[in-house]
C-alpha positions in Angstrom: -18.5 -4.1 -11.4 -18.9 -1.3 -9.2 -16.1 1.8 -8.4 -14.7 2.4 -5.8 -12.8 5.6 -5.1 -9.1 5.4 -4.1 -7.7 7.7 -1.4 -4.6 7.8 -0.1 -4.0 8.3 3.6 -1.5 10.9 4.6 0.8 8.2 6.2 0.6 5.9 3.2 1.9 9.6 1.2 4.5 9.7 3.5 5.4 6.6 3.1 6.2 6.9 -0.9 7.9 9.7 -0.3 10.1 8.0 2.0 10.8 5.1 -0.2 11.1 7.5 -3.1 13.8 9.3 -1.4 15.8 6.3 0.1 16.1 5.1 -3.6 16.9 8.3 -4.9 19.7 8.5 -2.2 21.2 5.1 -3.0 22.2 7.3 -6.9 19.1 6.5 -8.7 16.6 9.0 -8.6 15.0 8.6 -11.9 14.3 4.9 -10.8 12.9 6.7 -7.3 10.6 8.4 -9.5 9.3 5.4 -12.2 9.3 3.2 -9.2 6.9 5.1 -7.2 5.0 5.8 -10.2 4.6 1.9 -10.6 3.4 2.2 -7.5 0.6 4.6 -7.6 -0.6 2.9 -10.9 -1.8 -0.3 -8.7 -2.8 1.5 -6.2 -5.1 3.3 -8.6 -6.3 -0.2 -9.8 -8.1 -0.9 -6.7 -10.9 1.1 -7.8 -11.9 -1.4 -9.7 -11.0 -4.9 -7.7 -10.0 -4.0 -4.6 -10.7 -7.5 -2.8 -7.3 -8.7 -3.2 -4.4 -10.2 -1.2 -4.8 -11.8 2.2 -8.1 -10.4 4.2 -7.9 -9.1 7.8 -11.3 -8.5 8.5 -11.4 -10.4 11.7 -8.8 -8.5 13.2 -9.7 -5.2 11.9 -13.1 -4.5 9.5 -11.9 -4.0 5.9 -8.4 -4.8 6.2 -6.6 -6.4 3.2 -3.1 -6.7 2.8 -1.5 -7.0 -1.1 2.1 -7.2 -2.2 3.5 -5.5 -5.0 6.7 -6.3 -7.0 7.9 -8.3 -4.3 9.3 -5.7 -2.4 6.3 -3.3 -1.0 3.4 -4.6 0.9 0.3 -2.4 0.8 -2.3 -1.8 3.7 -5.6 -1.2 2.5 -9.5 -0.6 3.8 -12.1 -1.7 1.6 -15.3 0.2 3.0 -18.4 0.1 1.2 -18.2 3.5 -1.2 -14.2 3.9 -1.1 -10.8 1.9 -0.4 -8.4 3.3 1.5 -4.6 3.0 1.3 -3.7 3.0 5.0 0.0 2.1 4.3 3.3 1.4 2.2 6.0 -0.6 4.0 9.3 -1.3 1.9 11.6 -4.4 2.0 12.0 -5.7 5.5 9.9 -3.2 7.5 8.1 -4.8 10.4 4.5 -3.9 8.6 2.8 -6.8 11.3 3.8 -4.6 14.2 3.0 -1.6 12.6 -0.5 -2.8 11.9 -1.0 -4.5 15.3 -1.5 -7.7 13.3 -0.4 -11.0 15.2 2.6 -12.5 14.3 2.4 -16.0 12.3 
């Protein structure tokens, strides 16, 4: 099994900061925090197995899409030495459109 480096692109930061904060602004910041934590722990995991979820590849080269906890759905990259985490959408964000993946 071979390793892969994770990186996180600077939209997919921004985007756990942003779900960090709305959670922390609905009174539970300590939640915010373990929650994203969560979070960055499976993301790390991809190192490892990164060939999970549902595979784009014939829409864009690399592309997976995984789910995590039911709530967050993660964009991802698999390239050859790396995986890149392109994105983090929360709940009911539109992360089809903001991929420029077809609808159903």
């Amino acid at each position: 099994m071979t390793r892969r480096p994770v990186f996180l692109a600077p939209r997919a930061e921004a985007d756990l900061d942003r779900i960090a904060i709305w959670i922390a602004e609905q009174g539970a910041p300590v939640a915010a925090l373990d929650y994203v934590g969560r979070i960055r722990r499976s993301l790390s995991s991809l190192d490892q197995i990164p060939e999970r979820g549902t595979d784009y590849g014939r829409i864009r080269s690399g592309l997976r899409v995984i789910a995590f906890e039911r709530r967050i759905t993660i964009a991802i990259l698999v390239r050859q030495d790396r995986v890149e985490i392109e994105r983090v959408f929360y709940a009911g964000q539109a992360w089809r459109k903001a991929l420029k993946l077809p609808e159903h």
